[in-house]
C-alpha positions as CSV (number, residue, x, y, z in Angstrom):
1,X,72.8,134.9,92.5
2,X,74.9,137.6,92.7
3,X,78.0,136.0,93.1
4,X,77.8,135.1,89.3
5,X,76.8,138.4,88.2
6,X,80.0,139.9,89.2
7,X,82.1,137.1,87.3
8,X,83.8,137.5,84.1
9,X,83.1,134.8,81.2
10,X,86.1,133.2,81.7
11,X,85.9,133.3,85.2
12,X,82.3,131.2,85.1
13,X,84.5,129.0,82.7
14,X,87.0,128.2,85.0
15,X,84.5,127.9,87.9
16,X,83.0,125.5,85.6
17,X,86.0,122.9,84.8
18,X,87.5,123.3,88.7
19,X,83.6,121.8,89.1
20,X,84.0,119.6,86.3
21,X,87.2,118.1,88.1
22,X,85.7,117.7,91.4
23,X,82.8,115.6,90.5
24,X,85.2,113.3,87.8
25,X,87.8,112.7,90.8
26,X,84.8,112.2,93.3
27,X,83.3,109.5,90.7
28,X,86.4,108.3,90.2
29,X,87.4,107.8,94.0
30,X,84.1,106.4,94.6
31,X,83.9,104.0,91.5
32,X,87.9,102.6,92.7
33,X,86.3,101.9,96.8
34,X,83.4,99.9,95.2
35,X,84.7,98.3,92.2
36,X,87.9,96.8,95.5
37,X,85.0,96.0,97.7
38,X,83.3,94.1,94.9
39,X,86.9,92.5,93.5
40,X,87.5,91.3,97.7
41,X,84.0,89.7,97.8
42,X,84.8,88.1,94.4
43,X,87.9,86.6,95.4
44,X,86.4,85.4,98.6
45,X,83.8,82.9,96.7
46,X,85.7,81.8,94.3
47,X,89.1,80.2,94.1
48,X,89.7,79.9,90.3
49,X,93.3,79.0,89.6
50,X,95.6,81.7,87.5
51,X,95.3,82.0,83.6
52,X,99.1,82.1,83.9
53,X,98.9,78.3,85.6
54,X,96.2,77.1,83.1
55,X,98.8,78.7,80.1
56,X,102.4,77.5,81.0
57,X,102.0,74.1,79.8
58,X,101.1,75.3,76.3
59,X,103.6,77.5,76.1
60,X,105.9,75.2,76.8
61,X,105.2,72.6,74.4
62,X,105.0,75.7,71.5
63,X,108.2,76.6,72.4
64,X,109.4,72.8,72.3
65,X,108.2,72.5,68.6
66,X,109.4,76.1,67.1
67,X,113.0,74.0,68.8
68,X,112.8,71.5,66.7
69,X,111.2,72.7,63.4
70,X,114.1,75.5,63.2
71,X,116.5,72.7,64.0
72,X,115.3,70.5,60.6
């Protein structure tokens, strides 16, 4: 090609990491649009209830006995 015959090395360099950035941000764009489609279809099937729900009674009853051990 004679396009790259006329370039400079650190102008096939630069054309080189403007390419580079292009295809990362087009994988990352695409990866984001599948990886919500997949989280959407996930959600729809299953109905699992929050860790935070599952956690709050625990917490709870930690928090009650560091209460009373600092308090004897």
């Amino acid at each position: 090609m004679e396009l790259f015959s006329n370039l400079s090395d650190d102008q096939i360099a630069l054309l080189g990491c403007a390419t580079a950035l292009v295809t990362t941000g087009t994988v990352m764009c695409l990866s984001y649009f599948i990886g919500r489609g997949r989280m959407q279809s996930s959600r729809v099937i299953t109905t699992a209830p929050a860790t935070s729900d599952l956690a709050q009674p625990m917490v709870g009853a930690a928090a009650e006995d560091s209460k009373h051990r600092s308090a004897a």
